[in-house]
Each structure stands twice: as C-alpha cells, then as structure tokens.
C-alpha positions as semicolon CSV with decimal commas, in nm:
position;residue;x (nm);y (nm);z (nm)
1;X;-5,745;-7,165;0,548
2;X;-5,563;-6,851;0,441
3;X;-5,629;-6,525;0,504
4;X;-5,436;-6,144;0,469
5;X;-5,415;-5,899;0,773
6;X;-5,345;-5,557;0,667
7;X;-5,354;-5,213;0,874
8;X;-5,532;-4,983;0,681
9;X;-5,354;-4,707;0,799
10;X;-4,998;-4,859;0,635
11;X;-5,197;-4,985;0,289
12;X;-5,093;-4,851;0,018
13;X;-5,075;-4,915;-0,398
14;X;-4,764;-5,152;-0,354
15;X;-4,999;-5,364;-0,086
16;X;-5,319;-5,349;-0,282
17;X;-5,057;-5,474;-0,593
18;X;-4,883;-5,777;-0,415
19;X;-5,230;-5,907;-0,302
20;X;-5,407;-5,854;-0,663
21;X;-5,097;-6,057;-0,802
22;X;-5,108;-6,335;-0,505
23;X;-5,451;-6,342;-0,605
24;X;-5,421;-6,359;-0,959
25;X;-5,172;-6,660;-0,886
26;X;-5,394;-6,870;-0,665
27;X;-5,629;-6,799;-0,972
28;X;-5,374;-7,039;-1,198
29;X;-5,486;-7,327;-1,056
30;X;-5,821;-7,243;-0,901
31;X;-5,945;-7,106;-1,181
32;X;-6,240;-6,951;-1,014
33;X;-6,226;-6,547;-1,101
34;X;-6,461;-6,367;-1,342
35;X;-6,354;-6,235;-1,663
36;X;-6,444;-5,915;-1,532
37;X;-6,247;-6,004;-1,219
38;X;-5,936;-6,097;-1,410
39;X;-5,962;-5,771;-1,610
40;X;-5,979;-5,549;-1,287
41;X;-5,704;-5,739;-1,107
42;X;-5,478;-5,740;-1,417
43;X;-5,555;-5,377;-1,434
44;X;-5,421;-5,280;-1,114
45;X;-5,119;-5,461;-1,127
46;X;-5,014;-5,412;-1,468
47;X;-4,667;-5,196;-1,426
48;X;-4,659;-4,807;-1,499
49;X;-4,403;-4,576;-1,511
50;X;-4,574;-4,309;-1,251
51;X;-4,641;-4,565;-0,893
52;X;-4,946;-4,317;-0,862
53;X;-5,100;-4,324;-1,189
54;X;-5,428;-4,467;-1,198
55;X;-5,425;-4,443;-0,789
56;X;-5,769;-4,335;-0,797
57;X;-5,932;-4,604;-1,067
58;X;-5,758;-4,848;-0,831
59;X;-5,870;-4,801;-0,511
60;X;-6,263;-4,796;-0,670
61;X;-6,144;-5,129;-0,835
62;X;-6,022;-5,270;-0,524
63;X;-6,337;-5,127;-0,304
64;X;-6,560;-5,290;-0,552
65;X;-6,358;-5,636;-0,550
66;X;-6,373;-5,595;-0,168
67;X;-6,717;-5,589;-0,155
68;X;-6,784;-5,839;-0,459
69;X;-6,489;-6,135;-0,465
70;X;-6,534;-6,450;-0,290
71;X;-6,360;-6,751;-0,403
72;X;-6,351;-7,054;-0,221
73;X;-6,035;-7,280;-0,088
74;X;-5,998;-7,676;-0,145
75;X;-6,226;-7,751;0,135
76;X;-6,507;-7,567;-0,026
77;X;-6,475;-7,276;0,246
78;X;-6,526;-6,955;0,105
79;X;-6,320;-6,687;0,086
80;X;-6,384;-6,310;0,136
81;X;-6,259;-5,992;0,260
82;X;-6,377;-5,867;0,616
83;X;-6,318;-5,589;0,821
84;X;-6,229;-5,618;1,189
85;X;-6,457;-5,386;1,353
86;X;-6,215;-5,421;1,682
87;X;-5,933;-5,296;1,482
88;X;-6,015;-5,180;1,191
89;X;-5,798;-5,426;1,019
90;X;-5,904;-5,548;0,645
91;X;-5,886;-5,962;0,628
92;X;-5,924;-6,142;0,320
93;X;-5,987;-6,529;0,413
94;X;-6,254;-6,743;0,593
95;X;-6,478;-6,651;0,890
96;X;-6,266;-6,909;1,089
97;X;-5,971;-6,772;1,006
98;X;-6,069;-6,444;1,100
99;X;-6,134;-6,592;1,437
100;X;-5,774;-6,740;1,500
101;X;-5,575;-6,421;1,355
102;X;-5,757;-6,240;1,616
103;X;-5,680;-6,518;1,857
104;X;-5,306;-6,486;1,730
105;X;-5,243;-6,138;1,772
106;X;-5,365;-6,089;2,100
C-alpha cells in the first residue's frame, strides 16, 4: 500500500512535479500508464525556464489525471486519488490506505 497526503492549500507546481515524476518512475517497472498518460505526465514535468509557464495547461492535466488514473500495486489493489472530505486533503493510494493515514494523523 502506498499512498500521498498533500494539503491543498500548500500544493503547488513543484508538488504536482515530484509526484508526476514518482509516478512516472513506479511506471518503469509497472508498466501500466497510457500513452496518453505518459504524454501528460511527461508534459508537466518536462523542465522550463519560467517555474510558471504552462501553470495553467498543468493543473487541467493534473485535474483530469486526478479524476482518470488508477493503476494498481503488486497485490492487485488499485490505486487512485481521493479527496478527504474531513480535511480536504488530496490522497493518491488505496481505499485502505486512506483509512490508516487518517488513523495516523489523528
């Protein structure tokens, strides 16, 4: 199980980057993205000279990968992002790993 808690209110391009490349990673060896999914993950974290340019294309990639990407761990779980309607925190894992971050950060 793995999953990423992030405050919205703290997320920013440099977050949304590390996880697209983390992601991009587990990819490697999973091998369980899209072509299209590649393409829009590559796209946001390819480097630029301006750390805003493209800020808008971005975050529409990254809503529509929020709403759209599952991939699944060794165990066959599957993987997606969530939002914690408690906290409004975004989670990108399982549904039981959901349940013991929320356990963990009581």
């Amino acid at each position: 199980m793995f999953y990423v808690r992030v405050n919205r209110g703290e997320f920013d391009l440099k977050h949304i980057k590390t996880i697209c490349s983390r992601v991009l990673v587990w990819n490697e060896e999973h091998h369980q993205l899209s072509d299209d999914q590649i393409k829009k993950l590559q796209y946001i974290t390819q480097p630029t000279l301006d750390a805003n340019q493209h800020r808008d294309e971005i975050y529409k990639l990254c809503l529509e990968l929020r709403d759209t990407m599952t991939l699944h761990d060794d165990k066959g779980r599957v993987l997606h992002f969530m939002v914690d309607k408690d906290t409004d925190w975004l989670y990108f894992g399982d549904d039981e790993g959901l349940a013991e971050a929320k356990v963990l950060s009581i």
